[in-house]
C-alpha positions as CSV (number, residue, x, y, z in Angstrom):
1,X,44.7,19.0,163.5
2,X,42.0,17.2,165.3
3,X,43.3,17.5,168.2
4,X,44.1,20.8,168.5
5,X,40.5,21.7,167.4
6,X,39.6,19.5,170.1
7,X,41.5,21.8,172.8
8,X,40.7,24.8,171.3
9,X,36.9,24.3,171.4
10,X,37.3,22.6,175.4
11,X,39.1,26.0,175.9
12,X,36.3,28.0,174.6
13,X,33.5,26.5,176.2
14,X,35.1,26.8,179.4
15,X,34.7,31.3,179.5
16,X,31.6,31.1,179.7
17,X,31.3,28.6,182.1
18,X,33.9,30.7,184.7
19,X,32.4,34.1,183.4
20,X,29.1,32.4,184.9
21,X,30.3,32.0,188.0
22,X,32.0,34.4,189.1
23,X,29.0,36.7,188.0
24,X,26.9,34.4,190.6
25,X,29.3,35.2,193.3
26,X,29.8,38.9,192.2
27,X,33.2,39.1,190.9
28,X,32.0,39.6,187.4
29,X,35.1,42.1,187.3
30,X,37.7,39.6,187.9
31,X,36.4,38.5,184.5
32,X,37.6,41.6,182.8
33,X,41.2,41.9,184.7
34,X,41.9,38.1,183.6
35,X,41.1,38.9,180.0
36,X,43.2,42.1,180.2
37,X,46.2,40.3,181.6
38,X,46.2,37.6,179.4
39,X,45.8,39.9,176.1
40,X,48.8,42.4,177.0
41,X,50.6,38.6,178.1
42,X,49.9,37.7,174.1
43,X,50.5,41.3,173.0
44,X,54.0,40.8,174.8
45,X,54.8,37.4,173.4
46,X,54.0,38.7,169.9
47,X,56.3,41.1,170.2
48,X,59.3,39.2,171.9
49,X,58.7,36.4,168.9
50,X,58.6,38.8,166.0
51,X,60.8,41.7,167.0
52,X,64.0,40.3,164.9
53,X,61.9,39.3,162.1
54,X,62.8,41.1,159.0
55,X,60.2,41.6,156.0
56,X,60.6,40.7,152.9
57,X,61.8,44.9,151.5
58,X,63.9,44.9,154.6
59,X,65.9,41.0,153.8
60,X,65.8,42.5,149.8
61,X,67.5,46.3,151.4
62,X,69.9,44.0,153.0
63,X,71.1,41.9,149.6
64,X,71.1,44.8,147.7
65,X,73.5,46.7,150.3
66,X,75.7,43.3,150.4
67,X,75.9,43.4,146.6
68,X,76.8,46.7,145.8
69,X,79.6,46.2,149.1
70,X,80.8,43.1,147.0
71,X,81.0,45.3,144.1
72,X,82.9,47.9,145.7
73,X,85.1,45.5,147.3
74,X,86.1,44.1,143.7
75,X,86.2,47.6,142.5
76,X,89.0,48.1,145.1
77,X,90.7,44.8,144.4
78,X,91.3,45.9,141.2
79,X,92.4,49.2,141.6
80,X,95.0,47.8,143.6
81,X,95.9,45.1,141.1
82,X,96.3,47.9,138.8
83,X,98.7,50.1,140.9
């Protein structure tokens, strides 16, 4: 965990540090389109991770629905066993 704090903290100090500079050259707007590309870019990859992931009411729906088939399915068997 160390070192990821490490990286993360080098990563965060470094903004400022190219914020600063291209304010001193006068592209202090370049600033703003790199920040906006690299939110939608994690907006994005959010989305493409999670988009199969099922909650926890949705994974319950799905046992419910798979016991009540099993119970039909029996219901049938027996019907027929009857016949």
């Amino acid at each position: 965990m160390g070192m990821v704090n490490v990286v993360k903290t080098l990563s965060q100090s470094l903004g400022p540090v190219a914020t600063g500079a291209l304010a001193g050259k006068g592209d202090f707007w370049v600033a703003f389109v790199v920040a906006g590309a690299l939110k939608l870019a994690y907006d994005v990859l959010m989305l493409a991770l999670f988009s199969s992931y099922r909650t926890q009411e949705e994974r319950a729906e799905g046992r419910v629905a798979s016991v009540l088939r099993e119970e039909r399915e029996q219901g049938a068997d027996e019907d027929r066993m009857a016949a």
